[in-house]
Each structure stands twice: as structure tokens, then as C-alpha cells.
PDBQT receptor file of N, H, CA, C and O in Angstrom, charges set to zero:
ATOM      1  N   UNK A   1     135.189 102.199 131.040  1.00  0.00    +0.000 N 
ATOM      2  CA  UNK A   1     134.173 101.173 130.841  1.00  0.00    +0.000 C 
ATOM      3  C   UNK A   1     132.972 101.787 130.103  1.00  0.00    +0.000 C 
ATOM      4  O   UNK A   1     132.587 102.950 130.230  1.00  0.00    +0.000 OA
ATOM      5  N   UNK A   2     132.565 101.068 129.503  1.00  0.00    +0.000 N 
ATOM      6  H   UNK A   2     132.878 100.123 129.400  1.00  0.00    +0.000 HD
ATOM      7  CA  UNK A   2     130.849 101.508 128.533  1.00  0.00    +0.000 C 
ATOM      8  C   UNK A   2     129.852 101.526 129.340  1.00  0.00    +0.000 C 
ATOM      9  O   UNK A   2     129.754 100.979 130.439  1.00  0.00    +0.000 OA
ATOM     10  N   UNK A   3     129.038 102.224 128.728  1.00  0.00    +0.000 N 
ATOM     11  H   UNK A   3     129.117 102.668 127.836  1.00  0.00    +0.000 HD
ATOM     12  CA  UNK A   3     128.122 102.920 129.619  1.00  0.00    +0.000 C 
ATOM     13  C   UNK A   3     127.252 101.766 129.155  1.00  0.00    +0.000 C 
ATOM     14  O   UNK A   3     127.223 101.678 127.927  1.00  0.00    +0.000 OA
ATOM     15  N   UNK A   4     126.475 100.780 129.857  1.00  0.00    +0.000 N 
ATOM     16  H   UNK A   4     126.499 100.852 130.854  1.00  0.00    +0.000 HD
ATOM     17  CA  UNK A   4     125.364  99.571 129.630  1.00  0.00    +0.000 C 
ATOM     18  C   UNK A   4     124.200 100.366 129.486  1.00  0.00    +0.000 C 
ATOM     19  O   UNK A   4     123.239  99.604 129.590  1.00  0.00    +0.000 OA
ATOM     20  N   UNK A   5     123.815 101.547 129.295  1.00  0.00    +0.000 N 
ATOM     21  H   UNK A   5     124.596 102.166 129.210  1.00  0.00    +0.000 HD
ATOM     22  CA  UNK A   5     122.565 102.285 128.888  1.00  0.00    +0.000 C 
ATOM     23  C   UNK A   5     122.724 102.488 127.185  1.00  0.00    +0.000 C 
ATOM     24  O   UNK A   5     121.773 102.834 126.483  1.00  0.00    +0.000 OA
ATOM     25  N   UNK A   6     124.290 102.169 126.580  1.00  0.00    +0.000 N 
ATOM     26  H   UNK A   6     125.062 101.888 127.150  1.00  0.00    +0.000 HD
ATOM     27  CA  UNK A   6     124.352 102.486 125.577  1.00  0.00    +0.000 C 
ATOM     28  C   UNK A   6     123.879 101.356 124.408  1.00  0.00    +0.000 C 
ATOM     29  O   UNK A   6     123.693 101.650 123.227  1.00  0.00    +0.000 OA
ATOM     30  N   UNK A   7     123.754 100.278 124.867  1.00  0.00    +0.000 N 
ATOM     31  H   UNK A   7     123.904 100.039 125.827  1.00  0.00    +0.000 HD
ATOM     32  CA  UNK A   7     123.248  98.815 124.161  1.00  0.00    +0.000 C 
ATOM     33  C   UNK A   7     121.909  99.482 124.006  1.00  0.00    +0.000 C 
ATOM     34  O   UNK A   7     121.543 100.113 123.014  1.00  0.00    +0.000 OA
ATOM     35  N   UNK A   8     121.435  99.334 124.767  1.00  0.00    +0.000 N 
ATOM     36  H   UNK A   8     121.732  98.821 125.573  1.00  0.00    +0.000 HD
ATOM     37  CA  UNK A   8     119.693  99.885 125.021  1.00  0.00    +0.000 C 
ATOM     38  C   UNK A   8     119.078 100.757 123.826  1.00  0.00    +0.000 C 
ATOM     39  O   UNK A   8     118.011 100.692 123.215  1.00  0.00    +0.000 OA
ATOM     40  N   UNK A   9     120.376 101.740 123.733  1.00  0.00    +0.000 N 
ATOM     41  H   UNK A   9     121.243 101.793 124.229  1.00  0.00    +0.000 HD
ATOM     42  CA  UNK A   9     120.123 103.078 122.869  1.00  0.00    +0.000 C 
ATOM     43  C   UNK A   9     120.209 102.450 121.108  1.00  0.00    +0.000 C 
ATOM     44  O   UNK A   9     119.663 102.873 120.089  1.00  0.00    +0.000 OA
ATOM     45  N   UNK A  10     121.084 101.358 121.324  1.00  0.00    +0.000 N 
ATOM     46  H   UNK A  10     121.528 101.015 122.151  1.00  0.00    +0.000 HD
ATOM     47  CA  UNK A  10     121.588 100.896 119.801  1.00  0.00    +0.000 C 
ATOM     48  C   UNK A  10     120.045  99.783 119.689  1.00  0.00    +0.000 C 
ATOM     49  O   UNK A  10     119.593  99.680 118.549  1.00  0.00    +0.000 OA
ATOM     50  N   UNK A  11     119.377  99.090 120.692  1.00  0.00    +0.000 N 
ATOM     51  H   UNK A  11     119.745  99.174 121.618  1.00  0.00    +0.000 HD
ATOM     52  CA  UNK A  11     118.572  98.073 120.170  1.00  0.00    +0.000 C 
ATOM     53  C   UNK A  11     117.116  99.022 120.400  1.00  0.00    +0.000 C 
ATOM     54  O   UNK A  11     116.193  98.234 120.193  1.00  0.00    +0.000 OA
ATOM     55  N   UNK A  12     116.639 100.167 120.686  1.00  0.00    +0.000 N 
ATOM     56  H   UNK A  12     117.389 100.807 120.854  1.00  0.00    +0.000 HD
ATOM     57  CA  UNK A  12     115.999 101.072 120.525  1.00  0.00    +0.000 C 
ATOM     58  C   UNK A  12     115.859 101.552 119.505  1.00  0.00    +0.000 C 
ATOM     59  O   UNK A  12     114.750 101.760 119.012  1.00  0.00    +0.000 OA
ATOM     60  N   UNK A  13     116.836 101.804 119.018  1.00  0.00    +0.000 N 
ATOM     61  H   UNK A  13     117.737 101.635 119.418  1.00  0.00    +0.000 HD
ATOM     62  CA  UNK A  13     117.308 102.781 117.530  1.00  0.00    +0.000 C 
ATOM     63  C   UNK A  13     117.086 101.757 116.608  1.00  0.00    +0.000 C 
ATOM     64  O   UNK A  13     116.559 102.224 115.599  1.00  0.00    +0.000 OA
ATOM     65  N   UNK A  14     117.291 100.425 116.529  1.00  0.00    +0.000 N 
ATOM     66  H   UNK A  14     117.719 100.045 117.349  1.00  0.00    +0.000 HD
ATOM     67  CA  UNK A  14     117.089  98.954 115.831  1.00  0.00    +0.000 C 
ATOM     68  C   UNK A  14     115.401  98.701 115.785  1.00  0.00    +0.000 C 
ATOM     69  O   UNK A  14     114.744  98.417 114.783  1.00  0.00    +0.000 OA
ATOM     70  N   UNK A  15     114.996  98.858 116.919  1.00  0.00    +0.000 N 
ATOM     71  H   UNK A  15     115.530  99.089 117.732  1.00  0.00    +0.000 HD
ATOM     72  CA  UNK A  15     113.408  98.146 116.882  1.00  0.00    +0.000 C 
ATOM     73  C   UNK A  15     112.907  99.527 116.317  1.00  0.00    +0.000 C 
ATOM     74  O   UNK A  15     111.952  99.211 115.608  1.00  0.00    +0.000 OA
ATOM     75  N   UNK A  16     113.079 101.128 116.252  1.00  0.00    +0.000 N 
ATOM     76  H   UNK A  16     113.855 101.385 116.828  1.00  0.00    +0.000 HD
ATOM     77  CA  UNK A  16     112.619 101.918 116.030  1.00  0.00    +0.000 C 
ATOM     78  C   UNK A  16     112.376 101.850 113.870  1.00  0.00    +0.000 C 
ATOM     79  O   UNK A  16     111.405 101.993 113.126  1.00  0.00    +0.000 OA
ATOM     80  N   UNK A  17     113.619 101.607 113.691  1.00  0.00    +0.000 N 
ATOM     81  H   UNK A  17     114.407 101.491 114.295  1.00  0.00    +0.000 HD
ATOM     82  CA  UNK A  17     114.044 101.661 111.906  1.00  0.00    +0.000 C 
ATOM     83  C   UNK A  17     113.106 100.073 111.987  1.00  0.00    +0.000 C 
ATOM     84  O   UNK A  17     112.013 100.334 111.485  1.00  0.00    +0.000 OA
ATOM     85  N   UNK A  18     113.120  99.185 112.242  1.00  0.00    +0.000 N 
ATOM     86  H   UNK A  18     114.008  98.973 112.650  1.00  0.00    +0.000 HD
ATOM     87  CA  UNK A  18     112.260  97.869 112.274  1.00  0.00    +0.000 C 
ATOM     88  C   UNK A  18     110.884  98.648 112.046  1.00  0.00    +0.000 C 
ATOM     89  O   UNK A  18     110.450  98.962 110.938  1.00  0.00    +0.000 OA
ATOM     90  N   UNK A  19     110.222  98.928 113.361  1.00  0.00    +0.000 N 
ATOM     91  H   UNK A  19     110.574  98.673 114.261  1.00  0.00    +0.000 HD
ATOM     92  CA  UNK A  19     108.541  99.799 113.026  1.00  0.00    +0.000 C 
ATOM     93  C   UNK A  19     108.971  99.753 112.178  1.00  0.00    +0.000 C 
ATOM     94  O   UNK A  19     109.048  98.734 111.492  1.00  0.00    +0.000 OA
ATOM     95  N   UNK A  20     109.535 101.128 111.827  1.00  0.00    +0.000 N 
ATOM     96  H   UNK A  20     109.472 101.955 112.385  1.00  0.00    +0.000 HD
ATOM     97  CA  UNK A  20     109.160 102.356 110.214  1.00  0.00    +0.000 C 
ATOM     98  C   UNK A  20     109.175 101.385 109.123  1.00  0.00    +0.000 C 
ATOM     99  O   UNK A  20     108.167 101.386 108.416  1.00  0.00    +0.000 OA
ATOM    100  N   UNK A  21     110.358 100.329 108.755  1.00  0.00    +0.000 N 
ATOM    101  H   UNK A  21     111.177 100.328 109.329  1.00  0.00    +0.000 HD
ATOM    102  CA  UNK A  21     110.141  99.457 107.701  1.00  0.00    +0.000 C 
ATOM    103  C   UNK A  21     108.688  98.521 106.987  1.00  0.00    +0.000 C 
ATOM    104  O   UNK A  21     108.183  98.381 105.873  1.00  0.00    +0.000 OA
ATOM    105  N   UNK A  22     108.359  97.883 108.812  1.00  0.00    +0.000 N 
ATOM    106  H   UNK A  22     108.769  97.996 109.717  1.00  0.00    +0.000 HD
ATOM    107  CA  UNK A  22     107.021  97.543 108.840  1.00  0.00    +0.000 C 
ATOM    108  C   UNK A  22     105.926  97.999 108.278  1.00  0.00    +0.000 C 
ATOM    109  O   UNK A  22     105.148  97.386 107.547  1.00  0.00    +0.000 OA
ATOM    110  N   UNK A  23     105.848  99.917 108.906  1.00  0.00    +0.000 N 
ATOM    111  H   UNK A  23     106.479 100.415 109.500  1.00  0.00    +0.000 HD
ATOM    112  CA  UNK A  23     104.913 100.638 108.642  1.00  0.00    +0.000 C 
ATOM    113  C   UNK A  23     104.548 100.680 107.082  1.00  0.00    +0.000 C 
ATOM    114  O   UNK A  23     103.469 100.277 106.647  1.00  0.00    +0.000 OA
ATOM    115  N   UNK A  24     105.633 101.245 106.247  1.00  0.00    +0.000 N 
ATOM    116  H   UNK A  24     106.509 101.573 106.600  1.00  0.00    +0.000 HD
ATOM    117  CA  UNK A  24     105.889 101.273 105.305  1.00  0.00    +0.000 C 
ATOM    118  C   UNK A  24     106.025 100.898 104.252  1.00  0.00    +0.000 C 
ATOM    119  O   UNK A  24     106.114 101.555 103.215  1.00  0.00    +0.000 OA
ATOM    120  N   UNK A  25     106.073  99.111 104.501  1.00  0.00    +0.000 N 
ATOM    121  H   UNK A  25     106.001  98.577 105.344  1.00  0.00    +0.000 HD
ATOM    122  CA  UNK A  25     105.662  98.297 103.979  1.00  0.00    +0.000 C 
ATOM    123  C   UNK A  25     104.662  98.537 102.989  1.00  0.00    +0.000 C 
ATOM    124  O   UNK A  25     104.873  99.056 101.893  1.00  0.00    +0.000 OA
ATOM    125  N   UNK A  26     103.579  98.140 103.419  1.00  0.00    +0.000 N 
ATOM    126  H   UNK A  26     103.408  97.719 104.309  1.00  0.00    +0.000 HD
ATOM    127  CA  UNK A  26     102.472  98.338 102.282  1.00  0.00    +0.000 C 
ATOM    128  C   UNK A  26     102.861  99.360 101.197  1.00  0.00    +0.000 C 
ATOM    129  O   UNK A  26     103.008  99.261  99.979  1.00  0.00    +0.000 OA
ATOM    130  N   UNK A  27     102.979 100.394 102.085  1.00  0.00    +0.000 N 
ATOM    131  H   UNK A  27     102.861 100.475 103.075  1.00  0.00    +0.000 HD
ATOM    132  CA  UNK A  27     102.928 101.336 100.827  1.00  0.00    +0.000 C 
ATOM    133  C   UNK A  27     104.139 101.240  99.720  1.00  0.00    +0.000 C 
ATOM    134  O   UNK A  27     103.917 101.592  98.561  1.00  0.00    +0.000 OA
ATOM    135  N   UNK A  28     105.133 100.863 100.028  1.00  0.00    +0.000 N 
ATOM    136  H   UNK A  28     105.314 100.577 100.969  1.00  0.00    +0.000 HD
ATOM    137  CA  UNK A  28     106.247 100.310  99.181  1.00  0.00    +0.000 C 
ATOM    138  C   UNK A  28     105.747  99.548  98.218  1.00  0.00    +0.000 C 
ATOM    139  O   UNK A  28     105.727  99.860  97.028  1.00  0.00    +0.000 OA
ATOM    140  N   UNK A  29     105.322  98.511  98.701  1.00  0.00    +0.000 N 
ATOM    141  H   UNK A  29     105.339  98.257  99.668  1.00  0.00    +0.000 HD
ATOM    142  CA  UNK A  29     104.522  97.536  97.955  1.00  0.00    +0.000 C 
ATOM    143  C   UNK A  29     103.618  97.819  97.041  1.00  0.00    +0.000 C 
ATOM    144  O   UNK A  29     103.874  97.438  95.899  1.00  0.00    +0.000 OA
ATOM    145  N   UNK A  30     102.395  98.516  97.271  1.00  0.00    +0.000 N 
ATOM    146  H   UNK A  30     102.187  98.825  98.199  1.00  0.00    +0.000 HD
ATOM    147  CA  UNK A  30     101.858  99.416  96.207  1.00  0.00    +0.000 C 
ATOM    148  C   UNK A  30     102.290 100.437  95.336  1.00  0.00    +0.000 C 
ATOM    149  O   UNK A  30     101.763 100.690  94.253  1.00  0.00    +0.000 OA
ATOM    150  N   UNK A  31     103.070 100.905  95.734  1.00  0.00    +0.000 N 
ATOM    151  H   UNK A  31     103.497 100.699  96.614  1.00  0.00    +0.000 HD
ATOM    152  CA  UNK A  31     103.783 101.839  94.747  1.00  0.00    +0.000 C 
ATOM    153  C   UNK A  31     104.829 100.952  93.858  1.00  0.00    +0.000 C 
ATOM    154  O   UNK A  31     105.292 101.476  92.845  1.00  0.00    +0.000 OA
ATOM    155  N   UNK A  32     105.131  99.912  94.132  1.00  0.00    +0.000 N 
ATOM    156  H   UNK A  32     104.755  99.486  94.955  1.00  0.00    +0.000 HD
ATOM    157  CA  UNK A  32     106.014  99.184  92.894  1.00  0.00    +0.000 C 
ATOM    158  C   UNK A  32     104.996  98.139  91.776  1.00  0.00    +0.000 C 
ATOM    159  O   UNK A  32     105.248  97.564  90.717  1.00  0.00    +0.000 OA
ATOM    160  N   UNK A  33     103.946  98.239  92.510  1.00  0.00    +0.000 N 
ATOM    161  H   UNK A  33     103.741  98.706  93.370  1.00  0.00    +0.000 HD
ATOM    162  CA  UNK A  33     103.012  97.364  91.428  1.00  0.00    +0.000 C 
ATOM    163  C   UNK A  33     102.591  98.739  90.643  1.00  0.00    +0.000 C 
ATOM    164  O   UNK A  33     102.503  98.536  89.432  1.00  0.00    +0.000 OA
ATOM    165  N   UNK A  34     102.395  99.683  90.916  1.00  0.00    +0.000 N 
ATOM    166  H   UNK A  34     102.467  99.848  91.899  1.00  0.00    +0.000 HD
ATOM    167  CA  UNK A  34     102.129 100.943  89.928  1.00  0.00    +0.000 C 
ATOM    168  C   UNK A  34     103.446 101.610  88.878  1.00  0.00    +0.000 C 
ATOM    169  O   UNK A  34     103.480 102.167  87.781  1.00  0.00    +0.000 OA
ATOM    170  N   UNK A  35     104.335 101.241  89.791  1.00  0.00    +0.000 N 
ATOM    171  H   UNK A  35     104.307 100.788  90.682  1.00  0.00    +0.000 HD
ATOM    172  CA  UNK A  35     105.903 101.598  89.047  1.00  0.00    +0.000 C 
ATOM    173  C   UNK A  35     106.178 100.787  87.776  1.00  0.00    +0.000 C 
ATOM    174  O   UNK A  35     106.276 101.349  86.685  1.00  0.00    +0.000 OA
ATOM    175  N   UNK A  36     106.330  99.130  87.962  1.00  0.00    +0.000 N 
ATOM    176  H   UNK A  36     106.250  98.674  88.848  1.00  0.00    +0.000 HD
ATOM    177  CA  UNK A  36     106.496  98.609  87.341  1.00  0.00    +0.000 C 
ATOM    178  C   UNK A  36     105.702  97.540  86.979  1.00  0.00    +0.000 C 
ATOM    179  O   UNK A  36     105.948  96.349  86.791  1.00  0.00    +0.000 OA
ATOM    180  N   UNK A  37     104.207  98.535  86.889  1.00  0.00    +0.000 N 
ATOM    181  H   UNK A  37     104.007  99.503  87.041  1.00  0.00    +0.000 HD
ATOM    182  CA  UNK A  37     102.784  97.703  85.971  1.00  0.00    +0.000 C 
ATOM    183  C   UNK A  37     102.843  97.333  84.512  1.00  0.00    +0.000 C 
ATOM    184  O   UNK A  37     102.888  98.075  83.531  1.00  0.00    +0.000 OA
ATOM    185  N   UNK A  38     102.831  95.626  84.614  1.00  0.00    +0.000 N 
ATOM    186  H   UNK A  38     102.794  95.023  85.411  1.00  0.00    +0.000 HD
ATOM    187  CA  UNK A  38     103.239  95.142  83.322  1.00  0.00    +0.000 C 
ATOM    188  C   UNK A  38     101.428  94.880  82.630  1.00  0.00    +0.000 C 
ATOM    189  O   UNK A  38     100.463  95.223  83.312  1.00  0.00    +0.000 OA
ATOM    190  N   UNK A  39     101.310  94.440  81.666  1.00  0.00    +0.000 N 
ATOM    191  H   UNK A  39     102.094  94.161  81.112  1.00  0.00    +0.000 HD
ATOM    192  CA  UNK A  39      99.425  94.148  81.194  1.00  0.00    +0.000 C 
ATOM    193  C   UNK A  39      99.905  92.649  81.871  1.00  0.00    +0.000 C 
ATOM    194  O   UNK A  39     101.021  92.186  81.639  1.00  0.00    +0.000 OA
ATOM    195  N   UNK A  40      99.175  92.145  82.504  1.00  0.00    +0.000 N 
ATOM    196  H   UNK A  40      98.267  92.521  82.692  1.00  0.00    +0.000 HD
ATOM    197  CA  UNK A  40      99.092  90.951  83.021  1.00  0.00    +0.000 C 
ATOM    198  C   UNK A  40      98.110  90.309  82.089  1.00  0.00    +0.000 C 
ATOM    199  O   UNK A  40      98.408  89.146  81.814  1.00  0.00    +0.000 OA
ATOM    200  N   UNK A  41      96.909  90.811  81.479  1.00  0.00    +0.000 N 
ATOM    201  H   UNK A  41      96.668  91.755  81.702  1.00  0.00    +0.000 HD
ATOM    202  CA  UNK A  41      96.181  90.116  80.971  1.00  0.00    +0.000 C 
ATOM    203  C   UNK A  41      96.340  89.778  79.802  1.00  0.00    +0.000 C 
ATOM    204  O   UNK A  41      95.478  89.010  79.375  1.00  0.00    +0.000 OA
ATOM    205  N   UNK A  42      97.600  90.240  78.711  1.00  0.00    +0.000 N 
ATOM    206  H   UNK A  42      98.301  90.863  79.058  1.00  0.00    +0.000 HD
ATOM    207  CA  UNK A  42      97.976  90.046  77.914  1.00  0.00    +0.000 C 
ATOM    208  C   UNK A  42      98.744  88.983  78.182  1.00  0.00    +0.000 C 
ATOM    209  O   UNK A  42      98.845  88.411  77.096  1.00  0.00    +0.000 OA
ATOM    210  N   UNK A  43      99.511  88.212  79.203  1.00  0.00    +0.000 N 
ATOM    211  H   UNK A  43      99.429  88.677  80.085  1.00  0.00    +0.000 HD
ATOM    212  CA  UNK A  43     100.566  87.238  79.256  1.00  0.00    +0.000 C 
ATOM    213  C   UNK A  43      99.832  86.299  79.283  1.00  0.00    +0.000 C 
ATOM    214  O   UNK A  43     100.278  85.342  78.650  1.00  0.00    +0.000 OA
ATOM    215  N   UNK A  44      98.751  86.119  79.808  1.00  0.00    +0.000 N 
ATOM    216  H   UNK A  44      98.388  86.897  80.323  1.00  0.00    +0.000 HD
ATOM    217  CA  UNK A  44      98.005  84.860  79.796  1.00  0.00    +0.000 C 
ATOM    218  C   UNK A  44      97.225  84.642  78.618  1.00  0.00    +0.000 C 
ATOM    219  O   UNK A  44      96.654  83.558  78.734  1.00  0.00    +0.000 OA
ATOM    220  N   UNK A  45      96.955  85.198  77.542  1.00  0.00    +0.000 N 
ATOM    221  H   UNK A  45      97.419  86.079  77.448  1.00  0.00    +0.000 HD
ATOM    222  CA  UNK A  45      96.009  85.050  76.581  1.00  0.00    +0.000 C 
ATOM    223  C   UNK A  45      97.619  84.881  75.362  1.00  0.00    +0.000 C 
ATOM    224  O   UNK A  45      98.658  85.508  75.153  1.00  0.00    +0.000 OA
ATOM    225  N   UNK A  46      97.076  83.900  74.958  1.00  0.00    +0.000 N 
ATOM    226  H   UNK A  46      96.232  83.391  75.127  1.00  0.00    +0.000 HD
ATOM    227  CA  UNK A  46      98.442  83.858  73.643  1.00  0.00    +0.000 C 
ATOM    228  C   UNK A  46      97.410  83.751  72.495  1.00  0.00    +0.000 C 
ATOM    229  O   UNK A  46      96.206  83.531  72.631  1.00  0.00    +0.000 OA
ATOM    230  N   UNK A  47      98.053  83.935  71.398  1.00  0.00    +0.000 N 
ATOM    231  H   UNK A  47      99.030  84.113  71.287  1.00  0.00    +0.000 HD
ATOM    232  CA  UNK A  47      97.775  83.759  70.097  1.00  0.00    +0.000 C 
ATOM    233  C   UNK A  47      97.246  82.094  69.485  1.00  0.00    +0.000 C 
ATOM    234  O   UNK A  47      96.411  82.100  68.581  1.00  0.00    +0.000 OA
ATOM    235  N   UNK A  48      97.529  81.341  69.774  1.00  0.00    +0.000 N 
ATOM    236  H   UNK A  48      98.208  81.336  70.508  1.00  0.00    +0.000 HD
ATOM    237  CA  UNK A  48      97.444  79.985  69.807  1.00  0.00    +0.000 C 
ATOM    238  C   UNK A  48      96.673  79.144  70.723  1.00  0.00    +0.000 C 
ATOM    239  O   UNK A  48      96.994  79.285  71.903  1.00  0.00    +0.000 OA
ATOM    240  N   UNK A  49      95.390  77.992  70.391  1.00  0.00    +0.000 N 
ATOM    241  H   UNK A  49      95.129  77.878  69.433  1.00  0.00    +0.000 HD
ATOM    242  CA  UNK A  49      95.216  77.638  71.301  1.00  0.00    +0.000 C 
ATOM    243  C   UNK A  49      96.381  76.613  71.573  1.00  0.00    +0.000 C 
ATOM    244  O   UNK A  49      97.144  76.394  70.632  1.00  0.00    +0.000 OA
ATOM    245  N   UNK A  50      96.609  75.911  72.865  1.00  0.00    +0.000 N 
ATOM    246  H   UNK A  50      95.989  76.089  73.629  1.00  0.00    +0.000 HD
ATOM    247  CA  UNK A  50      97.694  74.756  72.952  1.00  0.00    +0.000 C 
ATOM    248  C   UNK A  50      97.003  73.611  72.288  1.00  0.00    +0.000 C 
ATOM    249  O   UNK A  50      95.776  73.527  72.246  1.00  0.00    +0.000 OA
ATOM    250  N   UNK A  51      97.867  72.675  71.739  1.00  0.00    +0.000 N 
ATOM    251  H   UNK A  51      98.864  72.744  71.773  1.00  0.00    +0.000 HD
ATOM    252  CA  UNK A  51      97.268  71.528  71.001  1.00  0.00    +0.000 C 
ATOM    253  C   UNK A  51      97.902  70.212  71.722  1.00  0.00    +0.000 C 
ATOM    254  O   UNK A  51      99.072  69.833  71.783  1.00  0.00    +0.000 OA
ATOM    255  N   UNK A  52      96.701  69.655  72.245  1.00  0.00    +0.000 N 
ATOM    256  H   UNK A  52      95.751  69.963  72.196  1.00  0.00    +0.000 HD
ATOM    257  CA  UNK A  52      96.903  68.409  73.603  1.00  0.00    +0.000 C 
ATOM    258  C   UNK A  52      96.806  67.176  72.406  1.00  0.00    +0.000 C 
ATOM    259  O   UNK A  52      96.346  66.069  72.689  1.00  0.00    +0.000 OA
ATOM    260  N   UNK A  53      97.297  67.519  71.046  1.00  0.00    +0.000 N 
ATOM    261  H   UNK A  53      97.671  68.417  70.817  1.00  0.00    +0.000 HD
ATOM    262  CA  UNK A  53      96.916  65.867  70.448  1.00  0.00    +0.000 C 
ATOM    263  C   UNK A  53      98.116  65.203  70.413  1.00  0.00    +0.000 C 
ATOM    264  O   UNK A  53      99.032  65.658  71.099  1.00  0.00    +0.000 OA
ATOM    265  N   UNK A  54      98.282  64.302  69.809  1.00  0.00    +0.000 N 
ATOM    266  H   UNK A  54      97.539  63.932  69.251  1.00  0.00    +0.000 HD
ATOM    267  CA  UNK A  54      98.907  63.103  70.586  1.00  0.00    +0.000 C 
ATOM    268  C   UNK A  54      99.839  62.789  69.329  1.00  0.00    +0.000 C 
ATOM    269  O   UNK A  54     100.711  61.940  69.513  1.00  0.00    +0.000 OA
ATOM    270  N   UNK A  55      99.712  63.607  67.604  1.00  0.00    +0.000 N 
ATOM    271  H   UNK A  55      99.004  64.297  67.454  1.00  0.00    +0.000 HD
ATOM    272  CA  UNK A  55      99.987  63.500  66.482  1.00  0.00    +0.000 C 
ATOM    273  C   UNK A  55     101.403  63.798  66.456  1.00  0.00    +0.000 C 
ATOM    274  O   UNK A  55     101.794  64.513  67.380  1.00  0.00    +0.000 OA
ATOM    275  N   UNK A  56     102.120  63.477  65.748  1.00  0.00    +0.000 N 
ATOM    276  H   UNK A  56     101.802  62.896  64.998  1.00  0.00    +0.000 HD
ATOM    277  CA  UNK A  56     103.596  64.133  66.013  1.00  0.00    +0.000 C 
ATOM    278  C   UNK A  56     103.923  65.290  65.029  1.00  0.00    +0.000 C 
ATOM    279  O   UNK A  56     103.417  65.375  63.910  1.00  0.00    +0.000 OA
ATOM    280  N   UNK A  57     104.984  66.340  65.645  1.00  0.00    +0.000 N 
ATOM    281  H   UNK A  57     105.395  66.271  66.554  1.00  0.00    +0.000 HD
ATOM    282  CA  UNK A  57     105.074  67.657  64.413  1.00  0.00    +0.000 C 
ATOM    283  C   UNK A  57     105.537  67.470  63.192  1.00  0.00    +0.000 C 
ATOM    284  O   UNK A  57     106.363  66.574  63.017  1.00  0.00    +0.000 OA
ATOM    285  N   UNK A  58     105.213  68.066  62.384  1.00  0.00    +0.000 N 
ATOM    286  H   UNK A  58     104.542  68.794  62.526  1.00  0.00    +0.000 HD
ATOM    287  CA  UNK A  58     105.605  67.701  61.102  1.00  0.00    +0.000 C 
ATOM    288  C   UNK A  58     106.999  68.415  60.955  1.00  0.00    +0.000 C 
ATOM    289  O   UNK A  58     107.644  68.302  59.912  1.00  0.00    +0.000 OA
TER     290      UNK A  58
């Protein structure tokens, strides 16, 4: 028969890797906005203003 102390050990070992993910978090997170820093302020500024008139394209 299994030892019922051994569940314990597996959902211990579960909530333990849970923390660390948690912990870690942030910093994951910051380090991928530095990894894969695009110019953001270039995507929003285009070359063109948009034209809201009502004329049809030629």
C-alpha cells in the first residue's frame, strides 16, 4: 500500500515550483520587454496624416 504522506510530498513540491513561478514573475516579465524592445514610438507616428474626407479615391 502507498504511503498517504507521499501525496503531501507531490502537492508540496507543486505549491513550492507555484511560489518560485510567482516570485519570478516580474522579473521574467521585465527582462522580455528589454529582450524584445521594439521603438513603440515609431508605430504610432506614420508618415501620413489619415484623411476623414468623405471624397472618393481617385
Amino acid at each position: 500500500m502507498e504511503d498517504p504522506a507521499g501525496a503531501f510530498d507531490y502537492f508540496g513540491m507543486a505549491f513550492t515550483v507555484l511560489k518560485l513561478a510567482l516570485a519570478l514573475s516580474p522579473i521574467i516579465v521585465l527582462a522580455s520587454l528589454f529582450v524584445f524592445n521594439t521603438d513603440t514610438e515609431e508605430v504610432g507616428q506614420s508618415k501620413r496624416k489619415p484623411d476623414f474626407s468623405l471624397e472618393p479615391l481617385e
